[in-house]
C-alpha positions as CSV (number, residue, x, y, z in Angstrom):
1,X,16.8,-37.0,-5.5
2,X,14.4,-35.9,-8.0
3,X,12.4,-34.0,-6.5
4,X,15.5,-32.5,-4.8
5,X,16.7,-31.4,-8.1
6,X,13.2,-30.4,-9.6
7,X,12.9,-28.3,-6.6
8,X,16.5,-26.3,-7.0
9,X,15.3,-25.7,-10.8
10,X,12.1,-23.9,-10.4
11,X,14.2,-22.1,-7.4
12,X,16.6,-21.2,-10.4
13,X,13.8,-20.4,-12.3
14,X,12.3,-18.0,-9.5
15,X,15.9,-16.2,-9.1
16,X,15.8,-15.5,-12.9
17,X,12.2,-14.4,-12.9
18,X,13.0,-12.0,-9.8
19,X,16.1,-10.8,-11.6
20,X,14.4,-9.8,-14.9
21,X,11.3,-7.9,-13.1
22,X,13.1,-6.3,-10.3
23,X,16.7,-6.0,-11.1
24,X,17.0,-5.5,-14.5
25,X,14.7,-2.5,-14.4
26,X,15.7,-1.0,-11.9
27,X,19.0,-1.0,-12.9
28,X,17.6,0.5,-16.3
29,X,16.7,3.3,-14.1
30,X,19.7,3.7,-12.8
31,X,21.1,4.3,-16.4
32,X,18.6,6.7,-17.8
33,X,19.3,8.7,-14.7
34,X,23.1,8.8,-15.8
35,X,22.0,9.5,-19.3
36,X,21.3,12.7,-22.0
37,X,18.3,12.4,-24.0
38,X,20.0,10.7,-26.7
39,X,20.8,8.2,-24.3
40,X,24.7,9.5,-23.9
41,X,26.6,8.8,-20.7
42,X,26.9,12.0,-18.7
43,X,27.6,10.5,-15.3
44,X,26.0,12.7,-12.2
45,X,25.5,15.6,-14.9
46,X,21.5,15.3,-14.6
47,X,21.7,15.0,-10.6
48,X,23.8,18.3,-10.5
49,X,21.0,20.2,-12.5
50,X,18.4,18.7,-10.7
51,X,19.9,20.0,-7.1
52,X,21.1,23.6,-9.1
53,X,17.1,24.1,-10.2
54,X,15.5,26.0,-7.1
55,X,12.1,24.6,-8.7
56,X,13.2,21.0,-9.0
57,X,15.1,21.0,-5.6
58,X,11.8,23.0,-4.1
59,X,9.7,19.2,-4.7
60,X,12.2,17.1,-2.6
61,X,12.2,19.6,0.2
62,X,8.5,20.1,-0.2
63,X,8.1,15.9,-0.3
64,X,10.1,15.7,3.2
65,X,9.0,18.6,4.9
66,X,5.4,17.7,4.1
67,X,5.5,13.6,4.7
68,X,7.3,14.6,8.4
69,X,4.6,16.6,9.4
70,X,1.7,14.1,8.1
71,X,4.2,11.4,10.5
72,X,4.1,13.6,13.5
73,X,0.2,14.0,13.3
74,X,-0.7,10.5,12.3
75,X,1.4,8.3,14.5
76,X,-0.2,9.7,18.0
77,X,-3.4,9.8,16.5
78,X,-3.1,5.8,15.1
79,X,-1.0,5.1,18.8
80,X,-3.9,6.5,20.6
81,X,-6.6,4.8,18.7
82,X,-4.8,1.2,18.9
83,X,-4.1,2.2,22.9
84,X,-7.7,2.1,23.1
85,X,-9.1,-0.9,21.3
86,X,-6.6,-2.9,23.3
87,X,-6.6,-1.3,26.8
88,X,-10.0,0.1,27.2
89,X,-13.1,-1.2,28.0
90,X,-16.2,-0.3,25.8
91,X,-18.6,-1.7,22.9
92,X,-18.0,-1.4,19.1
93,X,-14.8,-1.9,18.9
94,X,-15.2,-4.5,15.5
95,X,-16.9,-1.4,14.4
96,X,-13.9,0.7,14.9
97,X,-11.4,-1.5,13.3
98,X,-13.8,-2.3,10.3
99,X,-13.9,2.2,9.8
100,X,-10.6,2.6,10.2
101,X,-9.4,0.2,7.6
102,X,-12.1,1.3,5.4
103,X,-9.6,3.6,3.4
104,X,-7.2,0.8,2.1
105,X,-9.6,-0.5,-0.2
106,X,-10.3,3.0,-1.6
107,X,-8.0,4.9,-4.3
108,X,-6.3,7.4,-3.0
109,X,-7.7,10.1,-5.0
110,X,-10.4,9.7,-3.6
111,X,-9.7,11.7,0.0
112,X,-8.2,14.3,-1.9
113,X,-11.6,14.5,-4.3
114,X,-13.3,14.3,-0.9
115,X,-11.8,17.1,0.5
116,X,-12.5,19.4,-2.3
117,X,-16.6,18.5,-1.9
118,X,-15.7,19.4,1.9
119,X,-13.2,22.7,1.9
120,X,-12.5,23.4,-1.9
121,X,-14.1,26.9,-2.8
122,X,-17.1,25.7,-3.4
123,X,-17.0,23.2,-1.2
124,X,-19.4,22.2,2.3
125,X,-17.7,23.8,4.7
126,X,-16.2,26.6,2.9
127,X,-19.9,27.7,1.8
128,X,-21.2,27.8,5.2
129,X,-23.0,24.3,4.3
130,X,-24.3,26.1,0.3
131,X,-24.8,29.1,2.4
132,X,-27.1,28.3,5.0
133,X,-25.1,28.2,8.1
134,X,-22.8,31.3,7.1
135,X,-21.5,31.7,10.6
136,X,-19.7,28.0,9.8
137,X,-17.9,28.9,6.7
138,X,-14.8,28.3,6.8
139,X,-12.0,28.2,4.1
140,X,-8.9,26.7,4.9
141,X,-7.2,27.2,2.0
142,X,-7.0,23.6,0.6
143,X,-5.1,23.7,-2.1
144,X,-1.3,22.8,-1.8
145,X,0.1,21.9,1.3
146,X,-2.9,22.4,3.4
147,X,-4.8,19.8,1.5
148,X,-1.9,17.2,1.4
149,X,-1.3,16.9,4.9
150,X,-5.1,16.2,5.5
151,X,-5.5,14.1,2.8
152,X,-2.2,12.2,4.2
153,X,-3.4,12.1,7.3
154,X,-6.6,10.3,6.2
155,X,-4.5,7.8,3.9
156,X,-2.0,7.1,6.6
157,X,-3.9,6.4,9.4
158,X,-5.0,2.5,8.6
159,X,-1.9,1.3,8.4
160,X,-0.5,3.0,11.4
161,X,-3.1,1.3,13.0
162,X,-2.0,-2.0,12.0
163,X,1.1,-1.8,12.7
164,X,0.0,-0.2,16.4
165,X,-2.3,-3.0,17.4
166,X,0.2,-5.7,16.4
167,X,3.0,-4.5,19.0
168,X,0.4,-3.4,21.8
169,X,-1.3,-6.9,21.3
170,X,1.9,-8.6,22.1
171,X,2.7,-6.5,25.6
172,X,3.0,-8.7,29.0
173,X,0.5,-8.0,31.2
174,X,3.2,-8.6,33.8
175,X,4.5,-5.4,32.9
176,X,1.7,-3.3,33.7
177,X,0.7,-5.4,37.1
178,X,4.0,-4.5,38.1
179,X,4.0,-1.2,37.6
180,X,0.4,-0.6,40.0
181,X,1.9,-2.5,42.1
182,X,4.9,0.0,42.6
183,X,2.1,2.9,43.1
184,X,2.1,4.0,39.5
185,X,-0.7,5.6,38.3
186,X,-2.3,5.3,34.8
187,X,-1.0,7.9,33.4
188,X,2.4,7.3,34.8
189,X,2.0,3.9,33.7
190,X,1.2,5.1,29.9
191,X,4.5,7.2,29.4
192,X,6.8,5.1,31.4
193,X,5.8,1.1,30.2
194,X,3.3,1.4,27.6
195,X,4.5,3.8,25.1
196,X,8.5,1.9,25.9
197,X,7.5,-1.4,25.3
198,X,5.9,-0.6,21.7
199,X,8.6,2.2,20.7
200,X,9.6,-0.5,17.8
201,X,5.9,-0.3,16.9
202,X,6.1,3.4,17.1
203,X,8.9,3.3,15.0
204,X,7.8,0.7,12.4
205,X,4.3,3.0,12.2
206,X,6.6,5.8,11.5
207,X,8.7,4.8,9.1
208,X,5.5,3.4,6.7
209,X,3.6,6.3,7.4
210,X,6.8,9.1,6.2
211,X,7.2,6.4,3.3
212,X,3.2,5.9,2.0
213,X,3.2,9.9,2.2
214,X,6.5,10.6,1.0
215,X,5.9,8.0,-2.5
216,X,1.7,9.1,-2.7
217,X,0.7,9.9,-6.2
218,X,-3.3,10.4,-5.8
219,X,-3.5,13.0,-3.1
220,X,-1.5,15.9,-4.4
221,X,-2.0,15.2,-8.2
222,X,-5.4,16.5,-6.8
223,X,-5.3,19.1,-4.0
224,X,-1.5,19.6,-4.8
225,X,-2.5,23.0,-6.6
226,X,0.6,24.9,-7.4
227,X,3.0,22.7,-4.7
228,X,5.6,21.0,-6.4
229,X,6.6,17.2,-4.9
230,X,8.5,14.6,-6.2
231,X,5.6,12.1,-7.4
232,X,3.9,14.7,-9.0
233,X,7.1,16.2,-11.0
234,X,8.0,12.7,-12.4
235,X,4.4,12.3,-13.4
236,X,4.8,16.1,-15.1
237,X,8.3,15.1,-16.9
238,X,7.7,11.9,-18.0
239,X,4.0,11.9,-19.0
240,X,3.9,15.8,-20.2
241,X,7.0,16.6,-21.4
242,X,8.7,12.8,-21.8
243,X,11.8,14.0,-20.5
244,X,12.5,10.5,-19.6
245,X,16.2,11.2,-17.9
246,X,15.1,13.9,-15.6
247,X,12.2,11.8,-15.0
248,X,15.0,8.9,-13.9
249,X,17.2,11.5,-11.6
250,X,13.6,12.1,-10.0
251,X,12.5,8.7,-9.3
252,X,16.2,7.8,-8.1
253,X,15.6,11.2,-5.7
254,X,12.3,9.5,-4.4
255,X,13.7,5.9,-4.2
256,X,16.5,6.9,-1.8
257,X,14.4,7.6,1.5
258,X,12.3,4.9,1.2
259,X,15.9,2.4,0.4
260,X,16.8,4.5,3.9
261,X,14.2,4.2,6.2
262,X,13.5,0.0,4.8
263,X,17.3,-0.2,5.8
264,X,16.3,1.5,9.0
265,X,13.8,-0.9,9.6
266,X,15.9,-4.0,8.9
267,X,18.6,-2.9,11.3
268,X,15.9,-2.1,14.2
269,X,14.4,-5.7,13.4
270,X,17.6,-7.5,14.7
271,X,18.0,-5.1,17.5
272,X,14.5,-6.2,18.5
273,X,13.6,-8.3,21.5
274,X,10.3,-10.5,22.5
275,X,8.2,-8.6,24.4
276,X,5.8,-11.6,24.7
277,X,7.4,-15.1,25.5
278,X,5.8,-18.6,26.8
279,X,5.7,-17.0,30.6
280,X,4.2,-13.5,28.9
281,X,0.7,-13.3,30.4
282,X,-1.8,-11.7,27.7
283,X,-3.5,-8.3,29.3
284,X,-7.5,-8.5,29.7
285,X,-8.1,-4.7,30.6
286,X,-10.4,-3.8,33.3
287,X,-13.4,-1.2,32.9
288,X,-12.6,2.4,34.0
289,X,-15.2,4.7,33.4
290,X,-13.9,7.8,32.8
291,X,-10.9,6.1,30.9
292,X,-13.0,3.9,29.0
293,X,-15.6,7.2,27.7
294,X,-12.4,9.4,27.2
295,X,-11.0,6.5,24.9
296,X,-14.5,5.8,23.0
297,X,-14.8,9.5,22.6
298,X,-11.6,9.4,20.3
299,X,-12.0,6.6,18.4
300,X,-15.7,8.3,17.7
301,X,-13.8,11.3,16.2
302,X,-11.3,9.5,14.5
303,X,-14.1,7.0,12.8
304,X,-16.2,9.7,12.4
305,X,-13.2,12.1,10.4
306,X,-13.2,8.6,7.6
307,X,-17.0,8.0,7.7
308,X,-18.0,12.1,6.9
309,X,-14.9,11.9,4.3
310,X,-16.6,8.6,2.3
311,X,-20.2,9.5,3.3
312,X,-19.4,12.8,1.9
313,X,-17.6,11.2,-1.5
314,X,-20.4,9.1,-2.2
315,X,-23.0,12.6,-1.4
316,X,-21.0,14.1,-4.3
317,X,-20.7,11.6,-7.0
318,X,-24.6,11.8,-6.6
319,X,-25.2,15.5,-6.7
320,X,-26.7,16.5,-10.2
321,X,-24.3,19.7,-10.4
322,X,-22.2,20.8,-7.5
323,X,-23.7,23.1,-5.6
324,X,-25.8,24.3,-7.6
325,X,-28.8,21.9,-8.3
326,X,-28.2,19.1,-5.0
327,X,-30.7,16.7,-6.3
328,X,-30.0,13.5,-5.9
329,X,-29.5,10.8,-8.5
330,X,-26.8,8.3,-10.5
331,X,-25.9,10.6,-13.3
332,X,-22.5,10.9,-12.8
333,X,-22.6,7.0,-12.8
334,X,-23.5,6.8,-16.3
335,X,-20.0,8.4,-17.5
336,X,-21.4,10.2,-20.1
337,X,-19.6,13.3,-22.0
338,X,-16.4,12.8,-19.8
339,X,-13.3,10.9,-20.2
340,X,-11.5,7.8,-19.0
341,X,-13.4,4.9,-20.9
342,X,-16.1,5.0,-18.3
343,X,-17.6,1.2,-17.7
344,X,-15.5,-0.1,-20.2
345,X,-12.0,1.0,-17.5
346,X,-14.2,-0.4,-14.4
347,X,-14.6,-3.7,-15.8
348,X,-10.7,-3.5,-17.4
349,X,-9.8,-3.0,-13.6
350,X,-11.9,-6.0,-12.6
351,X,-10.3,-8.3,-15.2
352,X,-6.7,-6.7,-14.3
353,X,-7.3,-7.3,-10.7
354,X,-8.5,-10.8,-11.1
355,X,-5.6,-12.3,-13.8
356,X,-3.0,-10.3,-10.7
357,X,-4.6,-12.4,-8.0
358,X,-4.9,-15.6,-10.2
359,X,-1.4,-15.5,-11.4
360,X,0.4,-13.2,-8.4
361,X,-1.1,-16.1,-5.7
362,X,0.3,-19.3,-7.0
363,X,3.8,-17.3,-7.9
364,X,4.4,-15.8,-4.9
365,X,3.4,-18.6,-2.4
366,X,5.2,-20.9,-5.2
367,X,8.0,-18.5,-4.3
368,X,8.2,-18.5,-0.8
369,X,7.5,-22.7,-0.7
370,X,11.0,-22.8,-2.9
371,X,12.7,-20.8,-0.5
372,X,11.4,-22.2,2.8
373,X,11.5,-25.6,1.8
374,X,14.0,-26.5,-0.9
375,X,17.4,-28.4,1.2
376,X,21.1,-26.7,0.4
377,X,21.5,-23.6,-1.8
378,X,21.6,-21.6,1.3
379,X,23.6,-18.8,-0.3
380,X,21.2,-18.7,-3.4
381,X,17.9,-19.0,-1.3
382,X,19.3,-15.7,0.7
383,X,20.2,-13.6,-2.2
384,X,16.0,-14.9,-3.6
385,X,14.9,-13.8,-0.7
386,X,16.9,-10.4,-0.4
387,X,15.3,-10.1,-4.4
388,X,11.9,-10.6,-2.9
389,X,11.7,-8.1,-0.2
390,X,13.0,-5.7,-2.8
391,X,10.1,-4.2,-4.0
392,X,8.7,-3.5,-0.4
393,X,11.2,-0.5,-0.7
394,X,10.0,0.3,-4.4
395,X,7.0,2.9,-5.5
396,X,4.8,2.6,-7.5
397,X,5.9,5.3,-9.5
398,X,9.2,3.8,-9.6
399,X,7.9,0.6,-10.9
400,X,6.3,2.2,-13.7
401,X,8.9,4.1,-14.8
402,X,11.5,1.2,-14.5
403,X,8.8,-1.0,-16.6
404,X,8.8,1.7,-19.0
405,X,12.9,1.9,-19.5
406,X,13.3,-1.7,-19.6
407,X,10.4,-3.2,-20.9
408,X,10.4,-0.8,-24.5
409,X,14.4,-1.1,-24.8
410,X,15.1,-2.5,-28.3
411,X,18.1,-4.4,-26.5
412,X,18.9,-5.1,-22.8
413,X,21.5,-2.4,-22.9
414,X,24.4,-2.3,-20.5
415,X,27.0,-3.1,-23.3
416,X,25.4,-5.7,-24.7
417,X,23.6,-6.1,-28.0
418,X,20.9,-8.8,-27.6
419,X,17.6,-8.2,-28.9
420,X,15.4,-8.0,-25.8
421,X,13.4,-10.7,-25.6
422,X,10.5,-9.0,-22.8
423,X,9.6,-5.9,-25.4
424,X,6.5,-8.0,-26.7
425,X,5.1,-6.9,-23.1
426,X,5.2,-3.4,-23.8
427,X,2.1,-1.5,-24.2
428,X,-0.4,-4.8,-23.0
429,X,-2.6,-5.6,-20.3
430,X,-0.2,-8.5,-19.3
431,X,2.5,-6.2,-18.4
432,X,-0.1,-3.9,-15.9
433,X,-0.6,-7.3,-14.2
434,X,3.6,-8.1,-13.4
435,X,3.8,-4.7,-12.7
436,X,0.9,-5.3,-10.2
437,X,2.5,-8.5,-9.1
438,X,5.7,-6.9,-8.6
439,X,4.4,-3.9,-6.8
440,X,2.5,-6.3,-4.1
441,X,5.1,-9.2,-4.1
442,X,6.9,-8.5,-0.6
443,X,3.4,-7.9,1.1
444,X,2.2,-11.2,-0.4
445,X,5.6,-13.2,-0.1
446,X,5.8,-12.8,3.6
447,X,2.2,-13.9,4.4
448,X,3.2,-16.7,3.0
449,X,6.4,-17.7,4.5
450,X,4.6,-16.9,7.8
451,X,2.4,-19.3,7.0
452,X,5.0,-22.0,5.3
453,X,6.9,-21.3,9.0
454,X,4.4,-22.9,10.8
455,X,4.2,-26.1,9.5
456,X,6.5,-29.1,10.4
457,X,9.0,-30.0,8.5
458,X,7.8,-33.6,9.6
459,X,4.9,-33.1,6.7
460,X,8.3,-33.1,3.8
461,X,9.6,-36.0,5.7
462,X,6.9,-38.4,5.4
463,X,5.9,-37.4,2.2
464,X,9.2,-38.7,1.1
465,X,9.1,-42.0,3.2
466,X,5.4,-43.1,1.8
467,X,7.1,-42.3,-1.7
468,X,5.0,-39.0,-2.6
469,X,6.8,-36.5,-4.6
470,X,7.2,-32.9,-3.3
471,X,4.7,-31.8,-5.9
472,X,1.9,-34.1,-4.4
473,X,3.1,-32.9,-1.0
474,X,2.3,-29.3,-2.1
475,X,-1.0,-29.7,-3.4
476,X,-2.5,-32.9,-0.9
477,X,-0.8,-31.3,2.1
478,X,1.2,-27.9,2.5
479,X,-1.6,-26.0,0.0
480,X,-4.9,-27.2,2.0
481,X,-3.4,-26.4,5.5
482,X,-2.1,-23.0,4.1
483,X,-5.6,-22.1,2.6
484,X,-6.6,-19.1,4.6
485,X,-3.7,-17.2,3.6
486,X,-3.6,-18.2,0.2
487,X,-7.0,-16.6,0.1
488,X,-5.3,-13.4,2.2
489,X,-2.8,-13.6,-0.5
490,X,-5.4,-13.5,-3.2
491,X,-7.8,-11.0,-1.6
492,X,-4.3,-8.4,-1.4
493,X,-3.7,-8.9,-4.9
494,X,-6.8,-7.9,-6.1
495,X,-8.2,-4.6,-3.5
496,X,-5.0,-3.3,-4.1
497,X,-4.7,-4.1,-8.2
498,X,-7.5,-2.1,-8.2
499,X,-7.0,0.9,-6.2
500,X,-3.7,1.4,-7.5
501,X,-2.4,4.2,-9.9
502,X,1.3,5.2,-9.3
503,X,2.4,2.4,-11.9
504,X,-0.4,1.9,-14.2
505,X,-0.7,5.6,-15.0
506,X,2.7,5.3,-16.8
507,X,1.8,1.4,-18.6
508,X,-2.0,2.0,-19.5
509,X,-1.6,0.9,-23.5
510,X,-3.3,3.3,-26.1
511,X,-7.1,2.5,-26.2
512,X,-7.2,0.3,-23.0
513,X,-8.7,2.3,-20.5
514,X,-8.4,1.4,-16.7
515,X,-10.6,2.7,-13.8
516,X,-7.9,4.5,-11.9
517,X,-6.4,6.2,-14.2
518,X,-9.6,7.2,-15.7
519,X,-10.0,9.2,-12.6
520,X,-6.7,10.8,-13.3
521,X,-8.4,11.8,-16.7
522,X,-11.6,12.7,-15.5
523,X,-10.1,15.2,-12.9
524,X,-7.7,16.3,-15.1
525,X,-10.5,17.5,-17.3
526,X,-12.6,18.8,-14.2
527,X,-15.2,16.1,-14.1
528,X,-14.5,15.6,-10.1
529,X,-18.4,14.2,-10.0
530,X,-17.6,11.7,-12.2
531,X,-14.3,10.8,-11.0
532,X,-15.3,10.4,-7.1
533,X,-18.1,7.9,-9.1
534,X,-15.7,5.7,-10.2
535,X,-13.7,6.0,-7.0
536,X,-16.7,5.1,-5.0
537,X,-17.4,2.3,-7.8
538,X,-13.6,0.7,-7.2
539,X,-14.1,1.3,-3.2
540,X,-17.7,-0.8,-3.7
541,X,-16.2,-3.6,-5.4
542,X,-12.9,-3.8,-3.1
543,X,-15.6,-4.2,-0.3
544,X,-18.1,-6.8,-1.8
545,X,-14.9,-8.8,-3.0
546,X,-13.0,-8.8,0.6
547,X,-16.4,-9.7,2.3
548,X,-16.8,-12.5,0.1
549,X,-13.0,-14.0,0.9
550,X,-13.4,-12.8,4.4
551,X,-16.5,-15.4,4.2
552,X,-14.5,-18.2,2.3
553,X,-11.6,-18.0,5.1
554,X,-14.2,-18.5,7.3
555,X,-15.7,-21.3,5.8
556,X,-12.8,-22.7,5.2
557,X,-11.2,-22.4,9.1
558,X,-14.6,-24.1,9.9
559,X,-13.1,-27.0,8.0
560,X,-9.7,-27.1,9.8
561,X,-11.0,-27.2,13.5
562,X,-8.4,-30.3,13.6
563,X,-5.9,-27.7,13.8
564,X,-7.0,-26.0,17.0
565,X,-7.3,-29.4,18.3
């Protein structure tokens, strides 16, 4: 009975936690957005102006129209190259998956900074290659939308891709046997069972890619030029002219699709059915020449779009002046004569990253164990739950602002005059790593309920027979056996803590400078060389630090062989 009740008090605990980082400021959001500057009520008065400004209204069409094109260009693309790692026939294709996923361990300024070496004015292509190949020039006119919906496309295609290969990987083979055996042909075959049996894939793919482009921050803060959208208005109010309410109505405005298409999601989830069951035979595709070249062929172009982008990226952070004098060398690395905190925001990010994976892994998978496994409460372990997946349908840039209302209230507001005991938070490090936490909590959380799913419940029950409390359960049995995804879990936290800059570029305290938002500074000031180094300095450390947990996992799945047993 103890360990019954210790259990239902750190899950009481967790429901708190969850309410005071997720709830409580968003709801200070909400507030702000129904308030004057001086903080007066003024009900809907601020959402009115908002939809009576052409300009302002101009961002949330541009935001739509511009995140439905970049999903009608990416999803084929990503369907396509998943198609063909899983029903073709040729060599590389670890290769191909290790490209493609290349870009989610890269910030996303960096495409857009890519893109500017490639088809700004004085860019690669637009010169003719510095004038050499003039025939080739060819200027595209990056700058606004142009350049959003390519560096979209380049953010969004990983993970499409994901998301692709996970409901093709699942397909009965029986399906497709039975369709050559009806005199289908392949192509026949494609439209009418292939592209059916993974239209929930399709529209899972769809829905992440309209909301990762809808919510994106790095891309058209720099190749946005003079186009107006959502994330970079709220960056513009807030940041340059602290108009804090209008800065509220515009984070509510980009909240709202993503709270759409999540609840879209949700509902096509139930509707769902197994494609893949215990009489599902797994497809082993046969070799088809001219299928098998035509697929390779693709993925070459699509691999080879990401590898010229980063090859390119790392060309110009290495270039003395751009494109003037091409010699090579690590200038730009040294950070001198620019802004951003140079070294001193790389290793900030590194520290930030690390305290969010050492303190994000044991809350979240502490999280998930309370809700998985603590008995009774079922009511209360639903609404934690509900709290956790929250953030999955939250931006960064929402995040940030929410911190930013709540966490530097004098009181908690809503009536109520009690001091508010979180304020201390404000303007540290410490609150950069909840807000990364929070940001990367649903992501995290269901890894680890994945995980906590597959174990028997048997493990609990003995554990209580032989006398062992739940705590010496947790750490002598469920946390060895859950190891690899506690590393996952841990790896996730940190790439992403360090790549990210929709919520820290709102929380970075005075003097405390951090690597991504640094290369906000640093283009802000036109030192793209510099900026693209530390881009390609955060990319190079998300790489070394997932091949060394990719390496652990290993090590460590080695040492559970009695599982596959």
């Amino acid at each position: 009975m103890g360990s019954y009740r210790l259990q239902r008090l750190l899950l009481l605990c967790a429901g708190i936690w969850l309410v005071a980082v997720v709830l409580l400021p968003l709801g200070e959001v909400v507030r702000q957005s129904l308030a004057d500057r001086q903080g007066r009520f003024v009900g809907l008065s601020n959402f009115a102006f908002y939809l009576r400004s052409p300009s302002l209204l101009a961002t949330l069409l541009n935001s739509t129209a511009i995140s439905l094109v970049v999903t009608v260009l990416v999803v084929p693309v990503a369907f396509l190259f998943a198609f063909a790692l899983h029903r073709a026939v040729f060599p590389g294709k670890a290769l191909f998956r290790t490209v493609i996923m290349a870009p989610l361990y890269a910030p996303t300024m960096l495409f857009g900074l890519s893109l500017i070496f490639l088809f700004g004015r004085q860019g690669m292509i637009t010169t003719g290659f510095f004038g050499r190949y003039p025939a080739l020039a060819l200027d595209i006119g990056l700058y606004g939308r142009t350049g959003i919906v390519l560096g979209e496309c380049l953010l969004a295609i990983p993970p499409a891709v994901l998301i692709l290969s996970a409901a093709l990987e699942n397909m009965d083979a029986r399906l497709l046997e039975a369709a050559a055996s009806l005199g289908s042909n392949s192509w026949r075959t494609f439209w009418t069972v292939a592209v059916p049996a993974a239209r929930y894939g399709l529209i899972h793919a769809a829905i992440a890619v309209f909301t990762l482009c809808f919510t994106d921050f790095g891309v058209p803060k720099v190749v946005g030029g003079q186009t107006p959208i959502l994330a970079t208005e709220v960056y513009k109010q807030v940041v340059g002219q602290q108009n804090f309410g209008l800065g509220a109505v515009i984070s509510m405005m980009l909240l709202s699709p993503v709270l759409i298409a999540t609840l879209l999601e949700r509902h096509l989830a139930t509707r769902q059915q197994a494609l893949f069951n215990a009489r599902s035979v797994p497809y082993i595709p046969k070799r088809a020449w001219l299928r098998d070249i035509s697929f390779w062929t693709f993925c070459v172009g699509v691999s080879g779009a990401v590898v010229a982008t980063l090859l390119v990226a790392a060309y110009g952070s290495l270039v003395r002046v751009w494109p003037y004098r091409l010699e090579l060398g690590g200038w730009h690395y040294r950070f001198r004569e620019t802004g951003g905190g140079g070294y001193q925001a790389f290793f900030n990010s590194l520290r930030l990253a690390a305290w969010t994976s050492v303190f994000g892994t044991p809350l979240t998978f502490g999280l998930a164990y309370l809700v998985e496994k603590t008995r009774g409460w079922d009511r209360f372990r639903r609404a934690v739950h509900g709290l956790a997946l929250l953030p999955l349908a939250l931006p960064g840039l929402v995040i940030g602002i929410a911190f930013i209302f709540f966490f530097n209230a004098p009181s908690l507001g809503y009536g109520v005059a009690v001091p508010n005991p979180f304020r201390g938070l404000y303007n540290t490090p410490a609150l950069i790593v909840l807000s990364h936490i929070v940001h990367f909590l649903t992501v995290a959380y269901l890894t680890a309920m994945t995980a906590l799913r597959q174990l028997d419940r048997e493990f609990e029950a003995v554990s209580e027979a032989m006398g062992v409390s739940f705590v010496g359960t947790v750490f002598r049995v469920t946390v060895p056996i859950c190891l690899p995804a506690i590393i996952e879990i841990a790896l996730f936290f940190f790439v992403n803590a360090m790549a990210s800059v929709s919520a820290v570029v709102f929380l970075r305290p005075p003097g405390y400078p951090i690597a991504s938002v640094a290369v906000v500074n640093m283009e802000d000031a036109g030192d793209v060389a510099p900026a693209i180094a530390m881009c390609m300095l955060i990319l190079g450390a998300n790489l070394l630090v997932r091949g060394l947990g990719e390496g652990l996992r290993l090590m460590v799945r080695r040492r559970q062989r009695w599982k596959r047993a």
